[in-house]
N, C-alpha and C positions, 0 to 999 in steps of 0.2 A: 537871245531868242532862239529859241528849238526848232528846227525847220526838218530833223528827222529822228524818229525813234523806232529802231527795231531791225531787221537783218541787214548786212550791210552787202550790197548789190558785189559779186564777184566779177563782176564785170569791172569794175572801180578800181579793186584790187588794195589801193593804198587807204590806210586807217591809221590813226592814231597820231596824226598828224595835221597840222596847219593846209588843209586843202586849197585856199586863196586869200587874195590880200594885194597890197598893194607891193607895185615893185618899182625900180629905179628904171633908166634907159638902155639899161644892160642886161635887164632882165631880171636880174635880185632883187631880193624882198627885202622891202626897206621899211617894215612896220613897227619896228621899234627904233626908239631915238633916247639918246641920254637926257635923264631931267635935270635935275635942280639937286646938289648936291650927292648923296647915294641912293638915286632913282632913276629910273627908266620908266617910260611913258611908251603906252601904246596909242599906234594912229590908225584909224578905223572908221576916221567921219568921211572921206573924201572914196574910198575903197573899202567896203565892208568886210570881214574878215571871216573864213566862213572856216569851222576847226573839227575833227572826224574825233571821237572822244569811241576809244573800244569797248567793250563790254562783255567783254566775255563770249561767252556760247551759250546756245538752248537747242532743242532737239532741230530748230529751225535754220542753225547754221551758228556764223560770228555776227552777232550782235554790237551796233556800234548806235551813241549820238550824235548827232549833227548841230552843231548851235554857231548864230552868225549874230555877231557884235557890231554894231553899226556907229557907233559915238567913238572918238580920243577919251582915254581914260590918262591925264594926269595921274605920274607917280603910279600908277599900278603895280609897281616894285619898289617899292621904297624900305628903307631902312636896311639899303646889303651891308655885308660885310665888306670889310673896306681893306685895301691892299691883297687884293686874292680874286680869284676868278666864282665868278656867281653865276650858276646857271636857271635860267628862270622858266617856271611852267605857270600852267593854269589849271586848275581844279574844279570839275563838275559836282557839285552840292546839286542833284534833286536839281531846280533850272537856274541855281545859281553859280556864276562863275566867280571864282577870286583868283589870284594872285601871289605866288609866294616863290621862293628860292632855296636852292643848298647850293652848297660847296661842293657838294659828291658829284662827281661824274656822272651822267646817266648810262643805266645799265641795263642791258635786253638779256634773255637768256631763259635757261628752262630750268634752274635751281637759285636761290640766291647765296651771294656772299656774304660768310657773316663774320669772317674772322677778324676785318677791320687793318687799320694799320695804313691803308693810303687814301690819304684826304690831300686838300689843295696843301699844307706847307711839304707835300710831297715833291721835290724836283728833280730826283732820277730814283727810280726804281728798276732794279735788274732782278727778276726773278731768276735768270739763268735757265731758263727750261729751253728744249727744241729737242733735235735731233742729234743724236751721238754723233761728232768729232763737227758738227755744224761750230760756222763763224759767228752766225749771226745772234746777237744780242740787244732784246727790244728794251728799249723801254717804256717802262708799263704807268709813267708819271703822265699826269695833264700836259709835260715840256715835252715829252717824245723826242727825246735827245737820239742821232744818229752814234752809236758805240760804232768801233771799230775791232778789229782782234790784231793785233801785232803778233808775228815772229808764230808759235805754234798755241796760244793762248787760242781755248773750244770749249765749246761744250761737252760734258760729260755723262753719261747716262748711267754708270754702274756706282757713280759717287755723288748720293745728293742728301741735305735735310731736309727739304720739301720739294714738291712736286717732281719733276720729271728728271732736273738733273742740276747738277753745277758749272761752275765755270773751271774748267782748268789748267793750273800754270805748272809747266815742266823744271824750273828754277833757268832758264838758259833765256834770258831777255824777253819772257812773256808780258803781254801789259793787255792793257785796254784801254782805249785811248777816246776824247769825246771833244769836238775843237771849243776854245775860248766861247764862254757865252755868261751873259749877265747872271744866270742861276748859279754862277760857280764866284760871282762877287759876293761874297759872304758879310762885307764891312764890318761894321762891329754889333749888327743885329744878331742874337738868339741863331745857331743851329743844335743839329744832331745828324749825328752819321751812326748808323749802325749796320751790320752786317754778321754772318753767320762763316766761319772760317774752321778749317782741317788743313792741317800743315803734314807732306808726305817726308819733311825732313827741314830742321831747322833752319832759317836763314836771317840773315838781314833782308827787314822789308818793309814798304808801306805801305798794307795793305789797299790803302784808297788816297790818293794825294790832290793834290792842285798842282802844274809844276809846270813853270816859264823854263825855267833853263838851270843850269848848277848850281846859279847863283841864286835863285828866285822862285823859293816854293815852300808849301807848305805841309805840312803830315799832320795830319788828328792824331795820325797811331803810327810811330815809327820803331819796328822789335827791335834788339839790338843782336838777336840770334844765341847760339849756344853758349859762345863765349861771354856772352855778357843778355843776362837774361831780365834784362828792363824795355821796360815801356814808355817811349815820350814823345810828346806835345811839342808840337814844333813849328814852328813860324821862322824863315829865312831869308834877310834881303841883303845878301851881303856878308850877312853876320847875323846872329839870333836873335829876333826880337825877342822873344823868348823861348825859355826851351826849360819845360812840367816832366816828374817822370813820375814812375811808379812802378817793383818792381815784378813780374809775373813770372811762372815757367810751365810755357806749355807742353801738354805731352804729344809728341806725333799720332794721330790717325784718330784722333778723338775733334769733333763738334764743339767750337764756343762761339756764344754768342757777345759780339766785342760791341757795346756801345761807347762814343764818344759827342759829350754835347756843353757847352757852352751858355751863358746868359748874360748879362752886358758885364759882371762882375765877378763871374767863379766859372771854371772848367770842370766838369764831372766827367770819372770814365766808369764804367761797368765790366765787369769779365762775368757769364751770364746771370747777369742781373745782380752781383754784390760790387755793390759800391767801393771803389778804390782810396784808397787814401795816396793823393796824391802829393808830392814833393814842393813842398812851398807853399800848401795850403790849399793848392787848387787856383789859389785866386788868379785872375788876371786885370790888370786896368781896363776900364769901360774904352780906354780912345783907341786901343788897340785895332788896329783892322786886318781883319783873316782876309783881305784881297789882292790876289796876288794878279798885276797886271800883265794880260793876257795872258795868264794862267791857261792850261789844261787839263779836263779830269785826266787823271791816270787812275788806273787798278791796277795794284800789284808793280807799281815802281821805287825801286831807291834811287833817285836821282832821275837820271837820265835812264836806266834802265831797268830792266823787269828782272827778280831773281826769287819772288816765292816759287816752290815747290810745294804744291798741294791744291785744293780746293775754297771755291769761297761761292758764298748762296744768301740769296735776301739781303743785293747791296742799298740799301735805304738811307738818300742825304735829303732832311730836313730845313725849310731855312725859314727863321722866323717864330722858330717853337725849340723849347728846351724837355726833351717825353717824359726825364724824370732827372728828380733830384735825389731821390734813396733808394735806396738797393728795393728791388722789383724779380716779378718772374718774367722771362720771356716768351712772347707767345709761341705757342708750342704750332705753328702754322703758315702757310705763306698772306705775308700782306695782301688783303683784297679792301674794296671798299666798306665803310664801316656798317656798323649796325643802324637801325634805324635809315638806315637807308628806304631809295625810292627806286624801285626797279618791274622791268616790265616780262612779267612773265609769258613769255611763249605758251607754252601747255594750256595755261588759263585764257590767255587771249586778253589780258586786261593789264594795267598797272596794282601793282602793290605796295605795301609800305612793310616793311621786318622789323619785329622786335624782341627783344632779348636774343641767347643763344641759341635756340630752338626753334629760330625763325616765324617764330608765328606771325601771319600775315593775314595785313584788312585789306580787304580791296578796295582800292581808287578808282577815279576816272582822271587820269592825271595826262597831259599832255606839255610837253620842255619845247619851247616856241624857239628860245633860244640864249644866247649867255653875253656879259658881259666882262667887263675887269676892272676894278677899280682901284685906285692910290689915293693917298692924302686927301681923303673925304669927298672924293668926285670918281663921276664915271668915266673911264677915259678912250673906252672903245666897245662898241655895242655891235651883236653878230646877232641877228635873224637868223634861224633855221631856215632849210629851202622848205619854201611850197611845191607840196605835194611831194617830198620827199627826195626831188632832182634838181641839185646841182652837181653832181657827180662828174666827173671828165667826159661822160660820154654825150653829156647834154650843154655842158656850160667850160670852155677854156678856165683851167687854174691857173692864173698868174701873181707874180709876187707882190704884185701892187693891190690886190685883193685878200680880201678876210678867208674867202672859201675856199677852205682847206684842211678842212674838216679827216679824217679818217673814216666816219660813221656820218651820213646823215640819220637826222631822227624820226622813226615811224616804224611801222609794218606794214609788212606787203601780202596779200594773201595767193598763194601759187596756186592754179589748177592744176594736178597733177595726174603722173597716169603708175600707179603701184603695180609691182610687177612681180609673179610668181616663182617663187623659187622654191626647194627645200630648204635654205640655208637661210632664209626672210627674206623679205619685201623691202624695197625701199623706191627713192624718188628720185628726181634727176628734173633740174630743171636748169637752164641759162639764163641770169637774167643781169650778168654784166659783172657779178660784182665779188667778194672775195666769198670763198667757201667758208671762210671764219665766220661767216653770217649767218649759215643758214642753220635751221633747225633740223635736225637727223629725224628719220623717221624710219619705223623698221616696224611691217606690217606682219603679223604671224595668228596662223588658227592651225592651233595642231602642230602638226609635222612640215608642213608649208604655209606660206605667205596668202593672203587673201589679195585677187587680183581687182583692180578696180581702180576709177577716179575716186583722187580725193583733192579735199581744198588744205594745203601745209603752210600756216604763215611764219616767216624770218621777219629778225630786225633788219633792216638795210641803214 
């Protein structure tokens, strides 16, 4: 039911988001509940649900709908995908709402991504970008795994193949290191590890491992260095469950891109994108299991310690997908989320959907309520977005016995602002709690100087 069409009151501020509904005794919105197999049910008889849907702009300002759902909708998500995280919105059709889901993160921003590459079997993604000789290494997957830098292992800014920079190792005990977690139990399900690698002098190394201790680890890709210039597949408990080779020889200061992936009955590797003919066929037994208990990621260890020399960029491990089984191009770009994607464009003030390379975009009215995750045919834990866009720390204690913990809540916020004159532009300045990664730049110019004035700038929050 439509209870508003048409500018949307700046005094309100928040849009494009779940404005009320019902909550728990803690405060949290507790409007969604797991259904009946791979569904989720909305509740909405007892607390009516009232949702801010954006719309762009007209000469009159940002334009937004207002529609309030009064019934439980059994299944209103139904048929997710299953073993993977599902994020679920609603869709304004004209005054009707549905229902629907992806896998793709939601994305706010003022251009979209379309180069693709990190979907949910994504479970660490290091782009390697920040600041020259910076430790810090995010990762960019739906797990946001905490990296560490050991010994003088950084960031680099004057050696990278995409974006802003790489990671890199001096050959004298560099690693990077990520503590024991369930996404590093690989068992005998389907992965892929890829990565992009410049070596500043040949070494023994594994470029990316899993590794308990001397006794207890594994390599997807272990070089064997100058003297012995092969490549192998290795699994260690002891003794070699087994150990795939194949041989290569890299040349110092030059880019490859190294994938290595697995399916319950053959091991594929790629050096950029030709197919390897691997040693004993490739194959490996289905019972085999790549889990090495209490494993740790490592970058850049043989063993116990770190001894690449060079660089590496676009560290990418997969788990549950095999990318390819014959020789392939790699894309020439840094993993972002995929095409066809649903993302909400700043500039426009609306959601959009992307397709093809060229991004061409139809505009939505799309609003992500909030996500779930499912295993073995059932929902196993269901996450409401906050209403009106605050559960943030400043509003609501994050504790570990709690869901919300979010990085992003999801919405727009619209800032009043005051632009301010310069020769060099204009721009805006506002506090409202949260990271700078958020907000949308603006940079005000007529002429030779900035146009001075209020203006209304919306961010995602």
């Amino acid at each position: 039911m439509a209870i508003w069409n048409g500018p949307c009151d700046p005094k309100k501020l928040k849009r494009n988001t779940v404005l009320s509904g019902s909550v728990d005794a803690n405060g949290y919105p507790n409007f969604l509940e797991a259904g009946t197999g791979l569904a989720v049910n909305l509740l909405a008889t007892t607390v009516p649900i009232v949702i801010s849907f954006a719309d762009g702009y007209d000469r009159l300002g940002p334009q937004e709908k207002i529609e309030r759902i009064t019934s439980n909708v059994t299944s209103a998500w139904s048929g997710l995908t299953d073993n993977s995280t599902n994020y679920l919105y609603m869709e304004l059709t004209g005054d009707t709402i549905s229902y629907d889901f992806t896998t793709y993160k939601p994305y706010y921003g003022s251009v979209p991504n379309l180069t693709g590459g990190l979907d949910s079997y994504v479970k660490l993604m290091l782009h390697c970008d920040g600041d020259d000789n910076s430790t810090t290494f995010t990762d960019s997957s739906i797990s946001n795994h905490t990296v560490t830098a050991v010994n003088q292992a950084h960031i680099h800014t004057a050696e990278k193949k995409f974006g802003t920079a790489s990671a890199a190792f001096d050959g004298a005990a560099d690693y990077l290191t990520s503590d024991h977690h369930v996404d590093w139990e690989l068992g005998t399900d389907p992965w892929t590890l890829d990565f992009w690698m410049n070596m500043t002098a040949e070494t023994v190394t594994s470029p990316v491992a899993i590794w308990a201790d001397a006794n207890n680890y594994w390599h997807p890709m272990n070089y064997g260095g100058p003297t012995n210039r092969t490549c192998y597949i290795r699994m260690y408990a002891s003794a070699y469950i087994y150990s795939l080779s194949f041989a290569y020889t890299f040349v110092t200061g030059q880019w490859y891109h190294i994938e290595i992936a697995r399916d319950t009955t053959q091991m594929y590797a790629f050096i950029n994108g030709v197919k390897q003919s691997i040693g004993g066929g490739g194959g490996i037994l289905a019972s085999v299991d790549c889990t090495v208990p209490n494993g740790l990621l490592r970058c850049c260890s043989q063993n116990a310690s770190g001894d690449f020399n060079g660089h590496l960029d676009e560290i990418r491990l997969s788990a549950g997908i095999v990318r390819h089984t014959a020789t392939f191009t790699p894309l020439e770009g840094a993993y972002t989320v995929p095409d066809n994607q649903i993302w909400y464009s700043i500039p426009k003030g609306r959601a959009q959907l992307t397709t093809g390379s060229t991004g061409a975009a139809t505009n939505k009215k799309i609003v992500f309520v909030g996500e779930c995750v499912t295993s073995d045919g059932s929902v196993t834990s269901v996450t409401p977005y906050a209403l009106n866009g605050e559960y943030a720390a400043h509003r609501f204690a994050v504790s570990a016995s709690t869901n919300y913990t979010k990085n992003h809540n999801i919405g727009t916020e619209l800032i009043l602002a005051q632009a301010a004159a310069s020769t060099s532009g204009g721009g805006v300045l506002a506090d409202k709690q949260q990271s700078a990664l958020d907000y949308k730049t603006v940079t005000f110019n007529s002429g030779a100087s900035a146009v001075e004035g209020s203006v209304i700038v919306e961010r995602a929050f």
